[in-house]
N, C-alpha and C positions, 0 to 999 in steps of 0.2 A: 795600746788597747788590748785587752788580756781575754783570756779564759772562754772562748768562743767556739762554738762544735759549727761545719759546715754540714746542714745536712746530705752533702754530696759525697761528703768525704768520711771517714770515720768515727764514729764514734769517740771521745774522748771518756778516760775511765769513771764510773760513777763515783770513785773514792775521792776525784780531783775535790775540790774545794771551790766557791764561783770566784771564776778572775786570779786565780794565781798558779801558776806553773809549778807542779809540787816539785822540782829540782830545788827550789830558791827555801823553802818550807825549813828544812835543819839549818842551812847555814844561816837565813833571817832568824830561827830562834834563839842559836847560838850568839849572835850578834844583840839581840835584845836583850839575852838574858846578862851579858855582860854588860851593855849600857846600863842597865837599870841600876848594876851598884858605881856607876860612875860620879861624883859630886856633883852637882848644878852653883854655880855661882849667883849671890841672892845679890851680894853688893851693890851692881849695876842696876837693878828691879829696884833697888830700893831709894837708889839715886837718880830716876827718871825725870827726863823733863818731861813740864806739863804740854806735851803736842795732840793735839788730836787731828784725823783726818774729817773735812765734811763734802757731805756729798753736794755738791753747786749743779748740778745736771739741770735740772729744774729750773731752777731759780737763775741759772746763767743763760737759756733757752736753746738750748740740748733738746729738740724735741723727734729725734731719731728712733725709732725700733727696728730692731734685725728681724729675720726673719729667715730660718734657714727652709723654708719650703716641707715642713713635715706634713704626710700625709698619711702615715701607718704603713708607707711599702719601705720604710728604713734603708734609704739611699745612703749607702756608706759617705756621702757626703755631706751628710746633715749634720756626723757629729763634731769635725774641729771646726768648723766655720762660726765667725769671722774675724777678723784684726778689726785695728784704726791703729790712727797714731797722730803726731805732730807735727805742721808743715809752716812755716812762715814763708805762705807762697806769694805773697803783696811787699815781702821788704818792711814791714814796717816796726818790726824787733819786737813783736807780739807772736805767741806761737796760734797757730792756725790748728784746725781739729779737722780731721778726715777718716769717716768709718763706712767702712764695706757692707755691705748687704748680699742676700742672696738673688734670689729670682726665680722665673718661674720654671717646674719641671713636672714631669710626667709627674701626674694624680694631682697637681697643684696648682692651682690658677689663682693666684693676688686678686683681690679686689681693684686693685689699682696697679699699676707696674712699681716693682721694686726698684729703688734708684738708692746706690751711695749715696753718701752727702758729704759738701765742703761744708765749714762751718769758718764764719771769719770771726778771728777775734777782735773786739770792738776797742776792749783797751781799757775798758772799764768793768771788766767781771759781765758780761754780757756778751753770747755769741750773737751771728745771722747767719741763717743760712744764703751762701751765695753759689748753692748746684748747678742750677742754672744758668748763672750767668759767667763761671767760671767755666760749663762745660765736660764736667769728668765724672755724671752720676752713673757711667756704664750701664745703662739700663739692660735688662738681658745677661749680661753678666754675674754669674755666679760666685761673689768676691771671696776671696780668700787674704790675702797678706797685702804689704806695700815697705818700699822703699823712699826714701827721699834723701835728695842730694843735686848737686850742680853738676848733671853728667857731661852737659856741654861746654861746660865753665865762661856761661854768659853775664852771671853775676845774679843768676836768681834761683830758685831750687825748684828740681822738676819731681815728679810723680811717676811712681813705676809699680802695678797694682799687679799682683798675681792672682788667676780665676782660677775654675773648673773650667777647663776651656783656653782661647786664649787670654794669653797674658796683655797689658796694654801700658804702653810706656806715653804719659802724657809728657810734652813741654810746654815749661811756664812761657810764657807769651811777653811777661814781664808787664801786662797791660790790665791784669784781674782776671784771663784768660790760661786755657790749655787749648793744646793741638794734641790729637790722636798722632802720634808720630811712629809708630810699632812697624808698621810695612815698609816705610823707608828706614825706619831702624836698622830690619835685619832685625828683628828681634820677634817674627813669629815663632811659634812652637814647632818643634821639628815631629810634633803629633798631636794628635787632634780627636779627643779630646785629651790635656794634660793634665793632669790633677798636682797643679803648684803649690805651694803655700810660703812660706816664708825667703826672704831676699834678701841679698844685703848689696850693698855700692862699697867696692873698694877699690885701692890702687894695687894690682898686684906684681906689676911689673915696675912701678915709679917711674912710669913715663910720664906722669900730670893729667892721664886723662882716667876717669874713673871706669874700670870695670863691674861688673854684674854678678851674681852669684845666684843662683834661685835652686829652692828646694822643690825636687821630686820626690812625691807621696808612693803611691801606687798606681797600678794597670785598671783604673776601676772604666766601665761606662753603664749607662742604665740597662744597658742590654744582657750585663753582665753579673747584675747584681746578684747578689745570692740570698739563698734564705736560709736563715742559722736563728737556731731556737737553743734555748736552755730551761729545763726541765720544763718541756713540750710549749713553753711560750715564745713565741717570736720576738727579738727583738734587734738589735746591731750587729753586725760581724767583727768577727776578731780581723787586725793587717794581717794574720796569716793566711786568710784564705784568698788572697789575691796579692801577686808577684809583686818586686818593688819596679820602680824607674829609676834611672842615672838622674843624678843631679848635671845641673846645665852651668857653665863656666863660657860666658862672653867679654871679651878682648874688645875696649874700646879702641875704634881706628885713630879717634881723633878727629875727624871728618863728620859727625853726627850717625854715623854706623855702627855696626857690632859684628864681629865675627863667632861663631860657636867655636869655642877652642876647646870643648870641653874631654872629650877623647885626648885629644894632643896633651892639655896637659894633663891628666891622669886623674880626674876626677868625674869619670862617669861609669861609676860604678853602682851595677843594676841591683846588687845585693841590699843596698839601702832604701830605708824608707824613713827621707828626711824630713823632719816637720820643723824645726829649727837652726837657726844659724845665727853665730856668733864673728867675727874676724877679728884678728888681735895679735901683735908680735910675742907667742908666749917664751919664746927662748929667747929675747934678745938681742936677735939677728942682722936686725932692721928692715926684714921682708916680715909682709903681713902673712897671717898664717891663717887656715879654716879652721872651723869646728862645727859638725854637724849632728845635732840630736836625730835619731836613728826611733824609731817604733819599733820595738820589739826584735832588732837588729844589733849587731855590735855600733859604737857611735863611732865617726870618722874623726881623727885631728891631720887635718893636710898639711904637710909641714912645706914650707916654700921653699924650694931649690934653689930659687933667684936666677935661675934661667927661663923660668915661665912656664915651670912642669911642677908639679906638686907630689909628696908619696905622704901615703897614709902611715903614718906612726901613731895610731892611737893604742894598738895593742901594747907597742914597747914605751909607750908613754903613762901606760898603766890608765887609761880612759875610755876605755873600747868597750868594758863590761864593769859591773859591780864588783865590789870585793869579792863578793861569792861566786864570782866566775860565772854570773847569770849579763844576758843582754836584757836592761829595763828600757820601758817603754819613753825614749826620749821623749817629752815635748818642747822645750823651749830654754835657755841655754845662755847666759851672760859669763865675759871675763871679768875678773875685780881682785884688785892687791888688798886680801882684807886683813894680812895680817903683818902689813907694811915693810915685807922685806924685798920690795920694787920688782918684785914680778906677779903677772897675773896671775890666778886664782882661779877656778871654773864652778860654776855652778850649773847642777841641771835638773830640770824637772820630771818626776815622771811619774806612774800611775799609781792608782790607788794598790795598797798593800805592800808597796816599793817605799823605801822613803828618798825623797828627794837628796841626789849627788854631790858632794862638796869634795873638789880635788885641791888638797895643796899643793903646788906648786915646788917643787925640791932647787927648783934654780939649776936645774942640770938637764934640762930637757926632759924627765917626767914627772908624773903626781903622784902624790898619796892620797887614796880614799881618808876623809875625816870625819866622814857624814855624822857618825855617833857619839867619837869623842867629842865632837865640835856642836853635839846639842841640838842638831838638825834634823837627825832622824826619826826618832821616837814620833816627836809632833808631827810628823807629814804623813802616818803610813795611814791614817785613813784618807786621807783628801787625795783628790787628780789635780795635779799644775800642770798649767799651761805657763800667764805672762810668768816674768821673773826679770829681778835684778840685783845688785848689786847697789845700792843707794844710800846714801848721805841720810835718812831722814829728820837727824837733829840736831846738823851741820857741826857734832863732835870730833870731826876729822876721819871717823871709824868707818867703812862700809858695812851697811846693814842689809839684809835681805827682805826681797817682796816674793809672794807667789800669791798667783791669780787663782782661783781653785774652781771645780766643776768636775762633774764626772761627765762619761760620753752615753752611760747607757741610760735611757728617759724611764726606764724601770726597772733601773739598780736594786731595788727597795723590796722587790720581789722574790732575791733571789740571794740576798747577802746585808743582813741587818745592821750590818758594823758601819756601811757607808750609806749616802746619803746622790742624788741625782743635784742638786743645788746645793753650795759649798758656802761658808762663811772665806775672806782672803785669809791672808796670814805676811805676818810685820815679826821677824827674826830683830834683836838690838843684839851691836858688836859689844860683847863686853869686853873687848881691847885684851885679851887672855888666849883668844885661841877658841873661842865658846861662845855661844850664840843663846838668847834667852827668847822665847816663844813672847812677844807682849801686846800682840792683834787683841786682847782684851780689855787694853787699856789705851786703843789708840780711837776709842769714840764709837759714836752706833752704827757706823759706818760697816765696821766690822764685825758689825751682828748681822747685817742684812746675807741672808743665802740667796747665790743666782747660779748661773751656771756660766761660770764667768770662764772668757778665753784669752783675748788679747790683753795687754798691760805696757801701757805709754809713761815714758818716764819724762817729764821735762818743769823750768818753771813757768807756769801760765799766767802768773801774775807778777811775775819780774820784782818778785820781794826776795827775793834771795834762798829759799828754800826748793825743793824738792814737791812737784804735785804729781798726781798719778791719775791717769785717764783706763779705764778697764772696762773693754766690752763686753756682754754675754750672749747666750744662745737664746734667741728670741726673745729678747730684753730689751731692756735700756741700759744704755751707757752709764756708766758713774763716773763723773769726776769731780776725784777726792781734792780737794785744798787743802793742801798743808799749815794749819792753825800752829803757831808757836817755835814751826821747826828754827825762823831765821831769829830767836832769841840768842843764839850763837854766832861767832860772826862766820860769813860765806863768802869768796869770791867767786865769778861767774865768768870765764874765757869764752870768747868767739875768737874763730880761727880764719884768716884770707891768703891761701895760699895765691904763690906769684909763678915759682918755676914748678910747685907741686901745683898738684888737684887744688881748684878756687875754694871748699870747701875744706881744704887744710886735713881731711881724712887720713887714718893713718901718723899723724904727728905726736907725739912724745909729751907730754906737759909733765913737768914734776914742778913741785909746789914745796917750798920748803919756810916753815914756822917754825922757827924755836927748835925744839925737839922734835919735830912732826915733820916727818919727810913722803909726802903721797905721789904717787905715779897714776898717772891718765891718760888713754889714748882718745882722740877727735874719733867720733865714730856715730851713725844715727842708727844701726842695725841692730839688735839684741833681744833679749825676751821672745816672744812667739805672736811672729806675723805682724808686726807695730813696727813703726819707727817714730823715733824718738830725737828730742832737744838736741839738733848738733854744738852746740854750746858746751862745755866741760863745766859742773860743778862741783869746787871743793871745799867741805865747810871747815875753818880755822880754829873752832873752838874757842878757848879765852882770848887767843892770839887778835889783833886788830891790824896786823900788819902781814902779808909772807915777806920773808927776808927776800929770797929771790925766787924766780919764776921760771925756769927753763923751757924753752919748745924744741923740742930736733923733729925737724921735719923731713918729710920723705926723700925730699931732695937732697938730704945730705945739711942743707943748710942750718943753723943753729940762730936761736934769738936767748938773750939772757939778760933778765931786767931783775932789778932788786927792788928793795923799799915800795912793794909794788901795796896799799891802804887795802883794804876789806872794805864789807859794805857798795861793791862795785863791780860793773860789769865793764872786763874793758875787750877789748879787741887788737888782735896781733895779726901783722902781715908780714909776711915771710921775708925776714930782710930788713924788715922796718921799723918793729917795735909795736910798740902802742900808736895806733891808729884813732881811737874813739872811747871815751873812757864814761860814763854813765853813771850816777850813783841809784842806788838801791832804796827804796824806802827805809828809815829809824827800824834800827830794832826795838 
């Protein structure tokens, strides 16, 4: 978040421009003026499948509004708040839906108490809310992010919600219930109040039990707030006028505890200000590795040592700053091979006048910026991203991009005419070249509606074989989009059961091979900003109605490899065992 005067502190020059750092000014012109004579590829645009997304919110009964507590005293926490995302916390292979809420604070009193909510999916296109009787609406809690995964590897997926405040790690009960489990955790804040936001569960030592990962924001408390006006109107602070926090790194014992390892291993460094996180093998290693979108910071890539210490190489990985040698304002952050040559990819969002990050991946341990050549940049410099992905949407085998879009300031409008406080999304298609085509205009009305949209859930909710996306905004309602048409191509759909790994199979290797078509995918539920997402792997096969073969290399070293594996199906692999439970998908 950009371009903000404290009025405690100096003056910023009146020449500045609202919201952008005039270092970044010649080299983003230079960088525009050269994309614009770059070609666009129409091929792909003109050979689109007919997909639309529609919004089910409504009509599925979604009947949640957030509520970030505004009052007009612009609590620097009012503006990323809040995630959701997707949880199948019953077992019953329907994905579950779970969104944060805010609460009450100074100059704000609810009408009623603010409460999260579970939402159970029914199985038929229909939620219910079951907050209550599940236990986990954190009332009083200021929600921010969540995690989900099997940290105890009981056999069922538990809940791990990051506040303003403390943080709170539910267990599934396995019975339709949660236990508040945080103090026996070991997993309180080692400050109070902490301003978290996004999480992720991984294995980072491959001992089988899942570790923690949670991003530190900033030093903010109400006491602290500031008042920062631009051209003499009050409105939101820029992250620079208050210090960052170390990100937190906890060591599952294995025992249902957690140690803070986060000093030990080298990732609590106070210079940042994380709002997103990604985890991912991007060299090849077979240790997971960090990535951490940074606000207005250089971003972090913690490369794993495989000793249980981590060092930051984002600088010599070429991912620390923009091409122009400017730190953009991270929000939110996926890895993805989208240009099939089997290593990840990164993408990342960030603010308005910035355009959203695209690193290739060189296969040598760093990336090259491609933001421009690769079609991505132009279209994003007016909008703010938060969620993001990397996703299948029309199951052509290609990864396509999502960003969730919103601005932070509720009176952008006043002070900068080119942007807007409420964003339409945006839907990138891979055109299989290296180039990405802007086609949110053709993906339904969906993508006409403006909110000030923040989190973005990737999973399938209706187990037809496609790609659906859940996205929350700032005192809104949720949308969720149903993917109309994507599974007209064929899909397969992996669940993972780890035995000597993590139950959750996190961290595992899937490569998927069709015909020609060779995709790579890691198990993972963490990505985009503040959400978690389908532990399930989907990868669409295109014409193909078959993968030849199937690979898993799982963290334990162990390896599964299945061939003639049909499309049109969801199966499930156990470490060591193969196919376990195989499921057909509805006709295309």
């Amino acid at each position: 978040m950009e371009g903000w005067k404290d009025e405690l502190m100096l003056e910023l020059p009146t020449t500045l421009p609202p919201f952008h750092s005039s270092s970044t000014l010649l080299p983003l012109f230079l960088i525009l003026s050269i994309s614009c004579n770059t070609p666009s590829s129409t091929e792909s645009v003109q050979a689109l499948p007919d997909v639309r997304f529609t919004d089910i919110s409504t009509s599925s009964g979604l009947s949640f509004k957030h509520s970030n507590g505004k009052s007009g005293r612009y609590y620097f926490i009012e503006t990323v708040a809040s995630g959701g995302g997707f949880i199948d916390y019953d077992g019953d292979g329907d994905l579950d839906i779970y969104l944060l809420n805010g609460s009450a604070i100074p100059g704000f009193e609810p009408d009623d108490p603010l409460s999260s909510a579970l939402y159970r999916n029914n199985g038929n296109g229909t939620f219910t809310d079951v907050t209550g009787q599940a236990g986990v609406g954190n009332e009083g809690g200021y929600g921010m992010g969540l995690a989900v995964a099997d940290y105890d590897n009981d056999g069922d997926d538990d809940l791990f919600r990051t506040n303003f405040g403390e943080n709170v790690l539910y267990r599934n009960n396995g019975d339709g219930t949660f236990t508040d489990v945080t103090a026996q955790a070991r997993l309180t804040t080692p400050r109070n109040p902490m301003f978290s936001t996004s999480a992720a569960f991984l294995d980072y030592d491959r001992d089988g039990h899942l570790d923690l990962f949670v991003c530190g924001y900033v030093d903010f408390t109400f006491d602290s707030n500031k008042r920062c006006v631009r051209d003499d109107i009050r409105s939101y602070c820029d992250p620079d006028v208050y210090n960052g926090v170390p990100d937190l790194l906890y060591h599952n014992n294995g025992d249902g505890t957690f140690t803070d390892v986060s000093v030990a291993a080298g990732v609590a460094n106070p210079e940042g200000k994380g709002l997103g996180v990604v985890c991912g093998d991007y060299n090849g290693d077979g240790w997971t590795d960090i990535f951490v979108a940074n606000d207005r910071t250089p971003d972090f890539l913690y490369h794993n040592n495989g000793d249980g210490t981590f060092t930051d190489v984002a600088l010599l990985a070429g991912v620390a700053y923009g091409e122009d040698g400017v730190a953009r304002a991270g929000m939110g952050a996926d890895f993805g091979d989208f240009d099939h040559n089997g290593t990840p990819d990164l993408y990342v969002t960030n603010f308005s006048l910035e355009p959203n990050s695209l690193f290739r991946n060189n296969a040598n341990g760093t990336f090259t910026e491609t933001t421009f050549g690769a079609g991505v940049g132009n279209p994003t410099l007016t909008f703010l991203a938060f969620g993001t992905a990397f996703f299948d949407y029309d199951n052509d085998g290609w990864l396509d991009l999502f960003a969730a879009n919103g601005h932070v300031i509720d009176n952008i409008e006043a002070f900068d005419q080119s942007v807007t406080y409420a964003e339409t999304n945006q839907v990138f298609r891979n055109n299989k070249d290296g180039r990405f085509t802007d086609i949110s205009a053709r993906l339904g009305a969906s993508f006409q509606v403006k909110r000030v949209h923040r989190g973005a859930a990737f999973g399938d909710v209706d187990n037809d074989g496609d790609i659906d996306v859940l996205v929350t905004s700032v005192n809104g309602v949720p949308e969720l989009l149903r993917n109309d048409g994507g599974n007209t191509q064929h899909s397969l759909l992996i669940g993972t059961v780890g035995n000597r790994s993590n139950r959750n199979g996190i961290g595992a290797r899937i490569t998927v091979v069709a015909g020609d078509m060779r995709q790579r995918r890691e198990v993972r539920s963490a990505y985009s900003f503040m959400s978690s997402n389908d532990l399930r792997v989907h990868f669409g096969l295109g014409e193909y109605a078959a993968a030849d073969s199937v690979i898993v290399d799982w963290p334990s070293g162990v390896q599964d490899r299945l061939s003639g594996i049909n499309a049109g199906q969801w199966i499930t692999i156990e470490e060591g065992e193969g196919v376990v439970s195989q499921t057909s998908l509805p006709p295309r």
